[in-house]
TORZAPA-876808 format. One record per atom (N, C-alpha, C): residue in one letter; y, z, x. Coordinates in steps of 0.1 Angstrom, whole numbers, plus 5000, padded with zeros to 4 digits. Layout:
BEGIN
AYZX;...
// end
This chain:
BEGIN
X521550304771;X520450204770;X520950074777;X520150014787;X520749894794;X520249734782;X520849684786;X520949554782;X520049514778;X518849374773;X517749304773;X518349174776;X517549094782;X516249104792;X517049224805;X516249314814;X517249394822;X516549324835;X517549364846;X516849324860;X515849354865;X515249424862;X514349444866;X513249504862;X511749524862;X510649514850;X510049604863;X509849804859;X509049834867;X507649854865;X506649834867;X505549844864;X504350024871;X504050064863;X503250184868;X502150204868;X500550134872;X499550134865;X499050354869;X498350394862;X497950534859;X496450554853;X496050624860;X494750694854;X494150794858;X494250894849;X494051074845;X495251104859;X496251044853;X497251094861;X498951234859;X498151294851;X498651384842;X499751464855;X499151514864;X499751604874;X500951564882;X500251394877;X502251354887;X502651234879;X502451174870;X503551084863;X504551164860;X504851254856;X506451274854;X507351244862;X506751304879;X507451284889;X508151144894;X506951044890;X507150894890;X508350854883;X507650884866;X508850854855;X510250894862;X510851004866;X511751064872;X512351004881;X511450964888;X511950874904;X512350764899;X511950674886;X512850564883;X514050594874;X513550714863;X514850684861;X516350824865;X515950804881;X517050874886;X517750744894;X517450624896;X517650474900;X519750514896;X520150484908;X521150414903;X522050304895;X520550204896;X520750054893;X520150134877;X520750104867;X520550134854;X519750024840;X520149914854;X519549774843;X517649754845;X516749854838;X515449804843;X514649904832;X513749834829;X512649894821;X511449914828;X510750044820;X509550144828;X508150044819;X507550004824;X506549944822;X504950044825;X504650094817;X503050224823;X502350164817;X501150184826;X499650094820;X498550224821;X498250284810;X497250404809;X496350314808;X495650344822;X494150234824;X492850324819;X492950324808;X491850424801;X491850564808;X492750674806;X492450794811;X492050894805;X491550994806;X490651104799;X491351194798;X492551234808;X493551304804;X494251304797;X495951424793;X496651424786;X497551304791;X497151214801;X498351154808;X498951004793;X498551004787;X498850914775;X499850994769;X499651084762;X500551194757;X502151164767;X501751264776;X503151264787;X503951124789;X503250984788;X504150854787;X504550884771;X504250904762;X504450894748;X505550954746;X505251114755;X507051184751;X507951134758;X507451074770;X508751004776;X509650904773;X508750794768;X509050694762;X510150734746;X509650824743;X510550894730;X512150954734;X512151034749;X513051014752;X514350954758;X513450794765;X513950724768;X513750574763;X514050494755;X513950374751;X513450254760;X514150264774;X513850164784;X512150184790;X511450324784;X510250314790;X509050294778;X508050204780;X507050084772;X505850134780;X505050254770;X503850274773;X502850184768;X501750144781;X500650084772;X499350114772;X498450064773;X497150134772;X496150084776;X494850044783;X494249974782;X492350014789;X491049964781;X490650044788;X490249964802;X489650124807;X489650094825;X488950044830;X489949974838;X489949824842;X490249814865;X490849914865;X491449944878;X492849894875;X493649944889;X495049914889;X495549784889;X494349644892;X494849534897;X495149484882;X494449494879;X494149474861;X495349524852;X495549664855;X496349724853;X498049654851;X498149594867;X499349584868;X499849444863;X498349364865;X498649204856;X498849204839;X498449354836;X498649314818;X500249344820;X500549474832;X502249514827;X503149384831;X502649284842;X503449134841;X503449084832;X502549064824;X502148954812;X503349024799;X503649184804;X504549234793;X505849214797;X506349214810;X507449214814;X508349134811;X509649144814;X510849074807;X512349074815;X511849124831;X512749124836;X513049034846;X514249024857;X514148874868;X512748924876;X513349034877;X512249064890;X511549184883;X510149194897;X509349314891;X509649384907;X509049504898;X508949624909;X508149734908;X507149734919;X505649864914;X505649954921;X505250054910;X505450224917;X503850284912;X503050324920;X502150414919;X502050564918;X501450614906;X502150744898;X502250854909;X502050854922;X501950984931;X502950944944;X503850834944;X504550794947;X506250814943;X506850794952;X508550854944;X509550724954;X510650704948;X511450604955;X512850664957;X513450614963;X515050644967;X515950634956;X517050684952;X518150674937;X518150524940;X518650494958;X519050344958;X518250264957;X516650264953;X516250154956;X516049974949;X516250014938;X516549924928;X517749884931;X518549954935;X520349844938;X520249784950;X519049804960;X519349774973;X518349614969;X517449674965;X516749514965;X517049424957;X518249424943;X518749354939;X519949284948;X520349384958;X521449344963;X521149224977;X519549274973;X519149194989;X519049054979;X518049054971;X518248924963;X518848834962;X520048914956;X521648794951;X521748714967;X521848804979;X522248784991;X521348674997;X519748674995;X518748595000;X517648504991;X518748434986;X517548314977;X516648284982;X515948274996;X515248254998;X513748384998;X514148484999;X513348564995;X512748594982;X510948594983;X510248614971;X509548764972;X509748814982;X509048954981;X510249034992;X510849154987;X511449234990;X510549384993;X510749435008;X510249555008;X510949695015;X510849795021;X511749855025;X510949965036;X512050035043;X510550115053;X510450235044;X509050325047;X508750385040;X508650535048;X508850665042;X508550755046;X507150825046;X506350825055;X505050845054;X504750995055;X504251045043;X504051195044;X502551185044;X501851255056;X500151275056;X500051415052;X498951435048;X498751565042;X497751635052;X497851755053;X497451805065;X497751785078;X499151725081;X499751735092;X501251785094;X500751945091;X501752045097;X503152025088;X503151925076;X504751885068;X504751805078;X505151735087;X505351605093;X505451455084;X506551405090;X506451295085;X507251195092;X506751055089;X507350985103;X507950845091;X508850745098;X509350655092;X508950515096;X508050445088;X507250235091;X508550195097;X508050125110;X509449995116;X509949935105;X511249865110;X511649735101;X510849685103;X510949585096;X510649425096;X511449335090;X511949235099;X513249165090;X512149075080;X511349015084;X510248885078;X509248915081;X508248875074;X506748905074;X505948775073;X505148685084;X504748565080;X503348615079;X502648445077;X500948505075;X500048545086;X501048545105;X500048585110;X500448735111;X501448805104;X501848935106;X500949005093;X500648945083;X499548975069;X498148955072;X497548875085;X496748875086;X495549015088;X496249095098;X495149205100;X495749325094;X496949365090;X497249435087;X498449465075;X498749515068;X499949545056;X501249605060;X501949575071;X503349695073;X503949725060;X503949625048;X504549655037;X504149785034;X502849835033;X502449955038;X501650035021;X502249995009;X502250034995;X502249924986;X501949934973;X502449874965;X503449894961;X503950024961;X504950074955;X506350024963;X506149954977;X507549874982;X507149784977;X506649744969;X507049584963;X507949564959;X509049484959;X510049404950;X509749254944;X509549204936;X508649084935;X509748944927;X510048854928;X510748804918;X509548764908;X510348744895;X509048744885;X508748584887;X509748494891;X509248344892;X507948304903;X508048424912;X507148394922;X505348444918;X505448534907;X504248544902;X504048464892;X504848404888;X504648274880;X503548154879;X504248124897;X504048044903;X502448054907;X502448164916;X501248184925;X500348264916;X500448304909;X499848464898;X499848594901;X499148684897;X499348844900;X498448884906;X498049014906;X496849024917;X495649044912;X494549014928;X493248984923;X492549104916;X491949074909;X491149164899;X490049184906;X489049104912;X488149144923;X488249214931;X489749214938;X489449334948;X489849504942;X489449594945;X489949684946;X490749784956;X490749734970;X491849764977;X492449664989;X493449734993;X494549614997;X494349484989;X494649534977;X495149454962;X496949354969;X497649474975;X498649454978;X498949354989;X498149384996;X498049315014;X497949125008;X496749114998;X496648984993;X497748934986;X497948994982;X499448914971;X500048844978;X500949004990;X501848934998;X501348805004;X499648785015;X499548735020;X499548585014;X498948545001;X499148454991;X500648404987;X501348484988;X502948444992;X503548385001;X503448475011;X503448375024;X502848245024;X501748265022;X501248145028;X500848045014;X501348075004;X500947934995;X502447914986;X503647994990;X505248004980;X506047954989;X507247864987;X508047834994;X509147954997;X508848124991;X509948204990;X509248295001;X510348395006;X509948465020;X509748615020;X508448665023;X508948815022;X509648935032;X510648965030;X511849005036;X511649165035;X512549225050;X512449345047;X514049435044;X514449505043;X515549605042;X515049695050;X515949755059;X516449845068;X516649975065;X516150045053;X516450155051;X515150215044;X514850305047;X513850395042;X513750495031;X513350365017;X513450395006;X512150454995;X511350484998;X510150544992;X509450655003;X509050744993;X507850805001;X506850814998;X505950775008;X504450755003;X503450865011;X502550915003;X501951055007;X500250965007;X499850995019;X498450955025;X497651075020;X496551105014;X495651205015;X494451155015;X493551265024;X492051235020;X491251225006;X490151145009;X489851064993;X490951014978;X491750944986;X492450854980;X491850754978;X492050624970;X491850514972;X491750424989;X493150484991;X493450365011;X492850495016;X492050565015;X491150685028;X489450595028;X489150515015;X488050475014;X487750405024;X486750385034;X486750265046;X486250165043;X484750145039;X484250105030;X484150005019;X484950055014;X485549945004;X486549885004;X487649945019;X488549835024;X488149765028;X486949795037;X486649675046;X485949585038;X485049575028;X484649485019;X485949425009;X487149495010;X488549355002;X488949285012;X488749355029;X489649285037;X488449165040;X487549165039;X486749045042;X486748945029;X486948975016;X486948875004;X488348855006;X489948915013;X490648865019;X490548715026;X489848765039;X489548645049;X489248535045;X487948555031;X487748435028;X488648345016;X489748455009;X490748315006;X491448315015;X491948375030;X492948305036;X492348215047;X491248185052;X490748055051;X490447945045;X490847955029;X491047855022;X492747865022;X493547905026;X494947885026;X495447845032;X495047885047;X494947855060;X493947785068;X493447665059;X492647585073;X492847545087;X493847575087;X494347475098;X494547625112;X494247745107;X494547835119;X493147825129;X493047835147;X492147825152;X490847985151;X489647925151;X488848065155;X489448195160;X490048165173;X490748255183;X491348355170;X492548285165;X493548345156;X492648455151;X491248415139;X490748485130;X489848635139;X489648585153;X489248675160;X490248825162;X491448795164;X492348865170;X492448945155;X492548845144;X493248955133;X491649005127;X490449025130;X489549105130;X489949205140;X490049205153;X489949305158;X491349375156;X492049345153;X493349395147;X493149475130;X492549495124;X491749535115;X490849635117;X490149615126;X489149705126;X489749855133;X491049785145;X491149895148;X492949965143;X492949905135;X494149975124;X492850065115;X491850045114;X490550135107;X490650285110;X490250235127;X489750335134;X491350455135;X492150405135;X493550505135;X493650555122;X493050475112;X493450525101;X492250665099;X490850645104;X489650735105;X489950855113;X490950875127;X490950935136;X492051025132;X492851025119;X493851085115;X493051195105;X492151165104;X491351275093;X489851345101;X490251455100;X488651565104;X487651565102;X486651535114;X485051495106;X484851345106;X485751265112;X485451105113;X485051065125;X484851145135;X484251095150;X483950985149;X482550985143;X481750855143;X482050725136;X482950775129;X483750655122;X484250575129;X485150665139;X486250605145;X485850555160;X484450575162;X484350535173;X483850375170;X482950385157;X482450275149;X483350165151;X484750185143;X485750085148;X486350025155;X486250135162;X486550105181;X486050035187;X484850035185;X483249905190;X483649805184;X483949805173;X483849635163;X485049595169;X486549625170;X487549575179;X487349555186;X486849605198;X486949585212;X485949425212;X485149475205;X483849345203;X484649185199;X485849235189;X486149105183;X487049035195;X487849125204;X488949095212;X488649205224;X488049135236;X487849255243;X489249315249;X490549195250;X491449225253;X492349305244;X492149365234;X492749445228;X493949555232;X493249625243;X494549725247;X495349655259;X494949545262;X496349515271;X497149445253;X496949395246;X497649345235;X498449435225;X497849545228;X498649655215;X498149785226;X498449825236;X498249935246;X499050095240;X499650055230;X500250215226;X498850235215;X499250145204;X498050175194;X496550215198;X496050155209;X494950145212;X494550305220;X495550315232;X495850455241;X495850545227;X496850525219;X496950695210;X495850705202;X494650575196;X493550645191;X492550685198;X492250655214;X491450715222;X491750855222;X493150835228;X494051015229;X493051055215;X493451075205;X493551165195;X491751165197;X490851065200;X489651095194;X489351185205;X489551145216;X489351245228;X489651405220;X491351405217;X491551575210;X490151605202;X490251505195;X489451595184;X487651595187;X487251555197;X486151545205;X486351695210;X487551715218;X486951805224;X487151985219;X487951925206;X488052015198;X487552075186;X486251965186;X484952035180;X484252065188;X484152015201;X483052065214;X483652245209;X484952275214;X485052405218;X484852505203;X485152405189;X484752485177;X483652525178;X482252525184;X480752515184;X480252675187;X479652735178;X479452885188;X478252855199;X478852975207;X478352905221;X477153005220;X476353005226;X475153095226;X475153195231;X474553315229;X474853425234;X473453465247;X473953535256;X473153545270;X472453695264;X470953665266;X470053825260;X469853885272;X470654035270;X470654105283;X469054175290;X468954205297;X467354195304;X467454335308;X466954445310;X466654555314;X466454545334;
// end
């Protein structure tokens, strides 16, 4: 049993997540950093998943199941701050798994960078339905607010490292939105904390993308990323029109890559394609790989339902 208060306070929010909280539970505490307590928020679930934190917690002391009814994850994760007791926090979403090292690496970035208020790491991106493939997010040494503007490289919640003084300061996340919960924090960091969000160099989580997840919704990202816009125009008065144009079309068509990765989104993705190009017509001379590989792929898959189509049969004539 580690110490109290311990370094670090992990937070899990969960609901009817029966099939993979263990795996989660597991993934922290296979941590080689030994000083940190499991923080789970059963956001009202109908499953057995209350039970399964209950025996866990029985076998391990450092883990503090709670309960609450459902509220969503943002909700979720602000009651497990309001419980925490550690320097720092750190969130893991129950279908999500981290590295042994990842807890010693972001403490170790810490001690190293007082200046840093948000620690993240690159992530292994596992998509489902693509052949077991998996590819690895760039570094990023620093992240400012025009790099949070249209898009999240932090990429998860679950790379959060957070110090707890900085949610202090600024608060936890918005309860209004229900996605890219995460994208706002950071962005609220940057741009209203004197502390920096930093990256690490090593590829410490894996995060599994599937269809009808929460981030597959389009929808209802695009309605957080616009209640986004409007607090980071109150954060950011001072950035020009131009700026807010570019990180629209920088949005819309991080959409459309995200649409053109899943079967059956043609029109989706052509949808976003229009609204980008619209916001910034210069778009693919500005990001010409991203721009070329979602044409490429819609083109594939254009012409790969063209050729799925049965083709009609010719009636022979006497």
């Amino acid at each position: 049993m580690t110490d109290y208060p311990p370094l670090f306070s992990v937070i899990i929010p969960v609901f009817n997540g029966a099939d993979r909280i263990e795996q989660a539970i597991q993934s922290v505490r296979a941590q080689s950093l030994s000083s940190w307590e499991l923080i789970i928020i059963d956001d009202g679930s109908t499953d057995h998943t209350l039970a399964l934190v209950e025996q866990a917690a029985a076998r391990d002391p450092r883990i503090r199941p709670l309960r609450q009814a459902n509220q969503g994850p943002s909700a979720a994760r602000n009651f497990g701050i309001l419980a925490a007791r550690g320097r720092y926090l750190a969130f893991l979403d129950a279908d999500d798994a981290w590295h042994p090292e990842r807890l010693r690496a972001g403490a170790g970035h810490f001690a190293a960078h007082p200046e840093a208020g948000i620690v993240f790491s690159r992530v292994i991106l596992d998509v489902e339905g693509a052949d077991g493939k998996s590819r690895v997010t760039a570094h990023h040494a620093s992240l400012d607010v025009a790099d949070l503007l249209a898009e999240n490289p932090v990429c998860t919640t679950s790379n959060m490292m957070v110090r707890a003084a900085l949610v202090d300061r600024i608060g936890g996340f918005d309860p209004l939105m229900s996605h890219i919960e995460d994208q706002e924090l950071l962005l609220r960091a940057a741009a209203t904390s004197p502390w920096r969000v930093e990256g690490i160099d090593r590829a410490l989580i894996r995060y599994t993308i599937a269809a009808g997840t929460r981030s597959s919704d389009f929808s209802k990202t695009e309605e957080s990323w616009h209640h986004l816009m409007r607090q980071a125009r109150r954060w950011c008065p001072e950035r020009s029109i131009g700026s807010w144009r570019l990180a629209e079309a920088a949005f819309y068509l991080n959409q459309a890559r995200r649409a053109v990765r899943q079967s059956g989104l043609w029109a989706t993705t052509c949808g976003y394609l229009a609204r980008a190009f619209r916001a910034d017509p210069l778009l693919v001379l500005r990001t010409p790989r991203r721009c070329l590989f979602t044409l490429g792929r819609l083109s594939l898959n254009a012409l790969s339902q063209a050729l799925s189509r049965p083709q009609p049969q010719l009636k022979e004539t006497m």
